[in-house]
C-alpha positions as CSV (number, residue, x, y, z in Angstrom):
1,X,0.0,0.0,0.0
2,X,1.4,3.1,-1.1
3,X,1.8,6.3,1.5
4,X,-0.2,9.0,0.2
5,X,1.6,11.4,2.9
6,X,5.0,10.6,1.3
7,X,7.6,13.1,1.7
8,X,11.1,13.5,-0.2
9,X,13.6,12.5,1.9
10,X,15.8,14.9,0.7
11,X,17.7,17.8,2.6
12,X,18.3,20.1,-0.7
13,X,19.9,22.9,1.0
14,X,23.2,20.3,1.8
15,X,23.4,19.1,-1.6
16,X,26.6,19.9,-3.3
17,X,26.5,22.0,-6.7
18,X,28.8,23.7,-8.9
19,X,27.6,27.3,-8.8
20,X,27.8,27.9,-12.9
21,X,25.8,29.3,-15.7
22,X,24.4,26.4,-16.8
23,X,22.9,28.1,-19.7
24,X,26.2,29.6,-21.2
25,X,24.9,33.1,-21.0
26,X,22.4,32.5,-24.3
27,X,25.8,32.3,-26.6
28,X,24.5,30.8,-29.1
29,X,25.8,30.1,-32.8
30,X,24.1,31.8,-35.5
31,X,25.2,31.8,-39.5
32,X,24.5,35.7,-40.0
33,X,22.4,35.9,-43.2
34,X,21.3,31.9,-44.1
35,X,19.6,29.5,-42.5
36,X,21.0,27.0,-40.7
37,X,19.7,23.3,-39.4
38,X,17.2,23.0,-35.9
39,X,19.3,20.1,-35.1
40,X,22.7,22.7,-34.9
41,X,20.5,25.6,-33.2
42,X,19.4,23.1,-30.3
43,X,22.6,21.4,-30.1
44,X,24.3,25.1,-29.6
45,X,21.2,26.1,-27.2
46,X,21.3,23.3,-25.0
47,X,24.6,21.8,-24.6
48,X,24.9,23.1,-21.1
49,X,21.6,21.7,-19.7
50,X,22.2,18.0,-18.4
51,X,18.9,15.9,-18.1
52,X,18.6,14.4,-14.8
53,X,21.0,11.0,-14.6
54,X,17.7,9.7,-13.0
55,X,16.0,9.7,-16.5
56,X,18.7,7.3,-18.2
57,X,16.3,4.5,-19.1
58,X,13.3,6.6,-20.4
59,X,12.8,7.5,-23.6
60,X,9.9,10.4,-24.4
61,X,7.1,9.2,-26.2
62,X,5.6,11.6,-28.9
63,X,8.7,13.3,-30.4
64,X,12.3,12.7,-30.8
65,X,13.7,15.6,-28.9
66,X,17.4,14.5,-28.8
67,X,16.9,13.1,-32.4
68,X,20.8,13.2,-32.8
69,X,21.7,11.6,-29.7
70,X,22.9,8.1,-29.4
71,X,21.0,7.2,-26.3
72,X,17.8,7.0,-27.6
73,X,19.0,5.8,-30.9
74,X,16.5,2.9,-32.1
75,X,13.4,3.7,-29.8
76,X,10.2,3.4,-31.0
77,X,9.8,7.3,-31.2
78,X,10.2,7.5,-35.2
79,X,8.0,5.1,-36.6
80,X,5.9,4.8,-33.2
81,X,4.5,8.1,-32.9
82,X,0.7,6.9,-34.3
83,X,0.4,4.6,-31.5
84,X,1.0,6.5,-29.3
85,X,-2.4,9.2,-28.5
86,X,-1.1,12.3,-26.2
87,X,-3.8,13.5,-23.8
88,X,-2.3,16.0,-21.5
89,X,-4.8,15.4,-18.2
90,X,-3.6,18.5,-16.2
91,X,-4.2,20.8,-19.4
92,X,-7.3,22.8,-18.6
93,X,-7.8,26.0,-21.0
94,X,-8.2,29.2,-18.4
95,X,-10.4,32.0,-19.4
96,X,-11.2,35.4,-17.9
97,X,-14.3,37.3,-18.2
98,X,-14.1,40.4,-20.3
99,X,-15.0,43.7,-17.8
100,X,-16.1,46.0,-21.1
101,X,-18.3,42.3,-22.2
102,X,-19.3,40.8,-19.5
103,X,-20.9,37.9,-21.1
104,X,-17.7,37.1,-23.2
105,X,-15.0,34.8,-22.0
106,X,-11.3,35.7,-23.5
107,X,-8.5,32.8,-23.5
108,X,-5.8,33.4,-21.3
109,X,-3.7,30.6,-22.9
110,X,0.0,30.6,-23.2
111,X,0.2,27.7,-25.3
112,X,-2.0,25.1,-25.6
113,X,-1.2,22.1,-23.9
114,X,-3.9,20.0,-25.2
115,X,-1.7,20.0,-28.2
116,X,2.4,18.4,-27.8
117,X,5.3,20.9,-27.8
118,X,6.1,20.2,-31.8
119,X,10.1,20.1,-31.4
120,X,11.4,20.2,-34.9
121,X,12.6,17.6,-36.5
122,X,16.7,17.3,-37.7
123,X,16.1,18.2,-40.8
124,X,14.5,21.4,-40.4
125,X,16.0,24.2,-40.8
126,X,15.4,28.1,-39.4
127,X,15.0,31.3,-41.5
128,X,16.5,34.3,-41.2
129,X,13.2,35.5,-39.6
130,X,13.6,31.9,-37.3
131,X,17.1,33.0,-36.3
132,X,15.8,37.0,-34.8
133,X,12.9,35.3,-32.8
134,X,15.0,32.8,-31.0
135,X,17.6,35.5,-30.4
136,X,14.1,37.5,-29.1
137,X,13.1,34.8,-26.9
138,X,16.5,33.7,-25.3
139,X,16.9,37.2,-23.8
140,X,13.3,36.8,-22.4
141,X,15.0,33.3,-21.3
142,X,17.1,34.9,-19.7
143,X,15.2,37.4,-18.5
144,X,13.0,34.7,-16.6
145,X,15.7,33.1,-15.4
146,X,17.6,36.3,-13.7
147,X,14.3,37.4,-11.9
148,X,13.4,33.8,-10.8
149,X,16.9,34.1,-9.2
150,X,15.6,37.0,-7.6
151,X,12.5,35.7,-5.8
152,X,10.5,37.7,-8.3
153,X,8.3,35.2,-9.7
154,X,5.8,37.1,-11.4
155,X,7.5,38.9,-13.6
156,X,9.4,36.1,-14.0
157,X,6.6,34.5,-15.0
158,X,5.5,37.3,-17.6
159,X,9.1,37.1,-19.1
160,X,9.2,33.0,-19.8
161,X,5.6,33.9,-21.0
162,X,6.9,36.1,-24.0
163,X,9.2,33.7,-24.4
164,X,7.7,30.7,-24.7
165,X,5.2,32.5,-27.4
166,X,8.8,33.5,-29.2
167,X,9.7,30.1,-29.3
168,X,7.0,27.4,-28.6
169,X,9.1,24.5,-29.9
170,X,11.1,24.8,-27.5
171,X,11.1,22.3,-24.1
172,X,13.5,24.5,-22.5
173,X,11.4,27.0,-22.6
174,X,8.6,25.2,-21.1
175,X,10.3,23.3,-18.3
176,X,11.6,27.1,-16.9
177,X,8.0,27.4,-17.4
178,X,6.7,25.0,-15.4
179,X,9.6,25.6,-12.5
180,X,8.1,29.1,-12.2
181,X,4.4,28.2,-11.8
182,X,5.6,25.5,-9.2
183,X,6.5,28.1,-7.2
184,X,3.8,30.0,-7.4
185,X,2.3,27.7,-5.9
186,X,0.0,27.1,-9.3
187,X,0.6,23.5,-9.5
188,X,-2.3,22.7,-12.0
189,X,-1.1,25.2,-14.5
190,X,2.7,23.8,-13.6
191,X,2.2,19.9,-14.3
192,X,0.4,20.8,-17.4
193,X,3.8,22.1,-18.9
194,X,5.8,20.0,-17.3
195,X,3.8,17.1,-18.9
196,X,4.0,18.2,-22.0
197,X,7.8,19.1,-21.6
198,X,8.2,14.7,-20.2
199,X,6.0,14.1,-23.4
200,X,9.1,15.0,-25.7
201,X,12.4,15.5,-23.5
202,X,14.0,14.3,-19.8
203,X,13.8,16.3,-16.6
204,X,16.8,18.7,-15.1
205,X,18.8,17.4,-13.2
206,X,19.6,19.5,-9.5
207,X,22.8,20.9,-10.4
208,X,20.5,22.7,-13.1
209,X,17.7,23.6,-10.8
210,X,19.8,24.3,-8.0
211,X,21.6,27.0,-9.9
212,X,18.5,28.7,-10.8
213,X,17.8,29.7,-6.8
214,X,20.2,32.4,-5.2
215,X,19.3,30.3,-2.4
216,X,18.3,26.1,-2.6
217,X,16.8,26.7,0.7
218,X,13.8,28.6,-1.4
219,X,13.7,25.5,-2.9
220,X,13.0,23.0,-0.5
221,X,10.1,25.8,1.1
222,X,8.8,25.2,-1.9
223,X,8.7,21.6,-2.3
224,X,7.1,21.6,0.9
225,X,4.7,23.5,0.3
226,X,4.1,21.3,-3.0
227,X,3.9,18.5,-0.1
228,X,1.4,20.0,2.0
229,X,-1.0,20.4,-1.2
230,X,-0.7,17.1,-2.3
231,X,-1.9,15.9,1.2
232,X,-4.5,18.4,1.0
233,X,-7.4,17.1,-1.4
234,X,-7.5,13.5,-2.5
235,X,-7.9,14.3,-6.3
236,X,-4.5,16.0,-6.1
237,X,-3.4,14.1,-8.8
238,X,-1.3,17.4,-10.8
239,X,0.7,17.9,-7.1
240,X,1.7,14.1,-6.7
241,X,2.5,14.0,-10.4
242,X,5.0,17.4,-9.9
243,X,6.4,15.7,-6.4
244,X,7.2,12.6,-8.9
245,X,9.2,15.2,-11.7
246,X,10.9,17.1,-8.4
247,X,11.6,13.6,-6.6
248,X,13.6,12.9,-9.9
249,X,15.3,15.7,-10.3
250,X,16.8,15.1,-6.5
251,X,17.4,11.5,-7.6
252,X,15.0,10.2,-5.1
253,X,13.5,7.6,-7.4
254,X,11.6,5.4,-4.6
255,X,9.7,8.7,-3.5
256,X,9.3,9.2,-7.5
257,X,7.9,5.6,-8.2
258,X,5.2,6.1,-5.8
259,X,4.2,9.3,-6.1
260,X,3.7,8.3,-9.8
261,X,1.6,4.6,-8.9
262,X,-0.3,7.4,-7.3
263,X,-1.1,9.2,-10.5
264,X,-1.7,5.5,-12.4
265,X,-4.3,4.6,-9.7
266,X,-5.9,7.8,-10.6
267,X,-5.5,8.3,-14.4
268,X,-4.6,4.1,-15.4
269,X,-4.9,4.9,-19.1
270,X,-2.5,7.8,-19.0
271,X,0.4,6.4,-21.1
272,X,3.3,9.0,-20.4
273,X,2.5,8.0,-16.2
274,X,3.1,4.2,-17.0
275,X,6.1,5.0,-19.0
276,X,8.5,7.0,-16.5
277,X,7.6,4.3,-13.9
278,X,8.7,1.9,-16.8
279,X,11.4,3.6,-16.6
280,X,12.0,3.9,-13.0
281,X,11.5,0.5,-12.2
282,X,14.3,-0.7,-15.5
283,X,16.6,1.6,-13.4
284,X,15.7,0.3,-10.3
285,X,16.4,-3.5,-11.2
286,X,19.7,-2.1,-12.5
287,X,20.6,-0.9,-9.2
């Protein structure tokens, strides 16, 4: 029987992490004046951020994010992708009531999560117009990231919002995305993206979250706080769901496995859930 009052038994504050820029300042590689191949951009882009070690035996399900990459050479991503339906079950379109119309309701979407991120594939290539909206979006990257540093989650919310409507295709994107809304406290909105982002890439890993707080202690407040929510309402299937992504980030894969039989119980037909514990338990048995 699985202990729905699980806590990570983690102390994140003592962890020990190199205190770097794991995004390479947005240096990124552009041709000035052509186009150049996705694969290159995201190769250049991401090179700094390392997917949690906890993730090694899962492979995303709808899209081949790390297309180029030798480790998920052979899955099932490329010619499996039909069998495979998406259904994000955290997604939930938010609307607002307009003051001037009352009776109309305005979409207060920033990307649709219904739909998968749509990562581009190898051999796509960007345009010159491309090239100035990813330069546009990795300074509101940026941005984000600087005033999440700060404690200033709002605005760093509004900045990885601009971004992420720069450059949707973009998992990075979304994952900073989903970090911010997590501590905000708006854990619905936050395992949305975050599913979505699982859908088609791995997690962080802590080194990489860790150097996004001034301080990790902010960290572990809120990951209690995620805690106390989960144990708050029994259908609080998005907050065991985001202590399952965070349990993996720390490398806490027991605390991860059961948060996440705790989403299957809930939602048994969700295919993504019953993949990372696939995944968790094939790591498990390695030891």
């Amino acid at each position: 029987m699985i202990n729905q009052n699980t806590v990570i038994n983690r102390n994140v504050v003592n962890r020990s992490y190199v205190n770097q820029n794991n995004y390479g300042g947005g240096q990124v590689r552009y041709s000035q004046g052509r186009s150049q191949p996705w694969d290159r951009y995201y190769s250049d882009l991401h090179h700094h951020w390392q997917p949690t070690s906890s993730w090694n035996n899962y492979q995303p399900m709808y899209a081949n994010y790390y297309a180029n990459s030798s480790a998920y050479a052979g899955n099932w991503l490329g010619s499996g992708v039909s069998r495979y339906s998406y259904i994000n079950p955290f997604y939930a379109a938010q609307t607002v009531v307009n003051a001037a119309q009352p009776t109309t309701n305005v979409a207060m979407q920033v990307y649709d999560y219904s739909q998968p991120i749509r990562v581009p594939q190898a051999e796509a290539r960007e345009t010159d117009q491309d090239l100035v909206r990813s330069e546009q979006a990795i300074r509101r990257f940026d941005d984000a990231r600087e005033l999440f540093r700060r404690g200033e989650y709002g605005r760093a919310n509004d900045a990885i919002d601009e971004a992420v409507k720069l450059l949707p295709s973009d998992p990075t994107m979304h994952q900073l995305r989903g970090l911010i809304l997590f501590a905000r406290q708006r854990y619905s909105e936050a395992a949305a993206a975050i599913y979505s982002v699982l859908a088609v890439s791995t997690g962080w890993d802590w080194e990489t979250v860790s150097n996004l707080y001034e301080d990790p202690q902010r960290y572990e407040e809120q990951l209690r706080e995620l805690e106390k929510a989960a144990t708050a309402r029994a259908d609080a299937t998005d907050a065991h769901f985001l202590l399952a992504y965070h349990a993996t980030i720390l490398g806490d894969l027991p605390t991860a496995q059961s948060e996440l039989e705790l989403v299957r119980a809930a939602k048994p037909n969700d295919q993504l859930t019953e993949a990372l514990l696939t995944s968790i338990q094939q790591q498990a048995q390695q030891g």
